[in-house]
matplotlib code that plots the C-alpha trace (Angstrom):
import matplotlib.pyplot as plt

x = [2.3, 4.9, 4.8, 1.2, 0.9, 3.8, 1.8, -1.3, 0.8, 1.8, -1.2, -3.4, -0.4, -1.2, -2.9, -6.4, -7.6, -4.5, -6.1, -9.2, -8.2, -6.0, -8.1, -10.5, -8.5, -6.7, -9.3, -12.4, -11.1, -13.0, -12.0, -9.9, -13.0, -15.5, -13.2, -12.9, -16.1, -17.0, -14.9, -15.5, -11.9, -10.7, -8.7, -5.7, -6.0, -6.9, -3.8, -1.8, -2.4, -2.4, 0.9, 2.0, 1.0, 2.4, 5.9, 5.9, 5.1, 7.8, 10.2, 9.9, 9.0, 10.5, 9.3, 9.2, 7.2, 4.7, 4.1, 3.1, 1.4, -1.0, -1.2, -2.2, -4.6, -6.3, -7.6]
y = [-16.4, -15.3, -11.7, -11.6, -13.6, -11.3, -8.2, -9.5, -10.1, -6.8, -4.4, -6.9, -5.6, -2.0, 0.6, -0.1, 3.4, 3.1, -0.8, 0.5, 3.6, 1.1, -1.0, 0.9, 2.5, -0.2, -2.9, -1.3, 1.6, 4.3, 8.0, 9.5, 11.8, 9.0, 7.4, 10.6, 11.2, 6.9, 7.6, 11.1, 11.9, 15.1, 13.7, 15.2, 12.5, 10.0, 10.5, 10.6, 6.9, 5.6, 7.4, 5.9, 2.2, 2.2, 3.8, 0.5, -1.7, -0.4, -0.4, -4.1, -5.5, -3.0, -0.8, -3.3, -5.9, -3.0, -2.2, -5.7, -6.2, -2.8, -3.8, -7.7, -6.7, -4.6, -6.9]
z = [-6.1, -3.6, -4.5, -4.4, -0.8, 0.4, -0.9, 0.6, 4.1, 4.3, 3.8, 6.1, 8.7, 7.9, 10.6, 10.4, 8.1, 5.9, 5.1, 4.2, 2.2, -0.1, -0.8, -1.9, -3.8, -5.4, -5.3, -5.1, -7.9, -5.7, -6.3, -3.7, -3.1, -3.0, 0.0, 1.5, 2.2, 2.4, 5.7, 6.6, 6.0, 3.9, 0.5, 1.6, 4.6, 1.7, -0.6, 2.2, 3.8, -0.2, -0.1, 2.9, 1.9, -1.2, 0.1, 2.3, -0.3, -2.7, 0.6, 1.3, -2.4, -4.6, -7.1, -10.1, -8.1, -6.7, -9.9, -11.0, -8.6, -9.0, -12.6, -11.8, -9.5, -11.4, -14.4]

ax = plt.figure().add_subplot(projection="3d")
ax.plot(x, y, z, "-o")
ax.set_aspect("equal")
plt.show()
């Protein structure tokens, strides 16, 4: 529960865009196309803030407990 409440914690502190491109990424399993163009933005710009957010999650949690987590959330 900690890891998950932490994880939660941290991308609600994200920039705005970088929020929305992960989670629909990661919780609403959308293409990196399909949010590119859900946003107007070019994927490039789309695998780029997914990039970004999961650096920062790996930074603060670790790579094990990112990877939990990705796999948790996803069932």
């Amino acid at each position: 529960a900690f890891l998950l409440n932490r994880s939660s914690d941290l991308i609600s502190s994200f920039p705005e865009m970088r929020r929305k491109v992960f989670i629909m990424s990661r919780f609403e399993n959308l293409s990196h196309a399909e949010i590119a163009k859900k946003l107007s933005l070019s994927e490039r710009t789309v695998e780029a803030h997914i990039y970004q957010a999961l650096k920062e999650l790996r930074k603060v949690l670790g790579n094990k407990a990112v990877a939990f987590i990705l796999i948790y959330l996803s069932l």
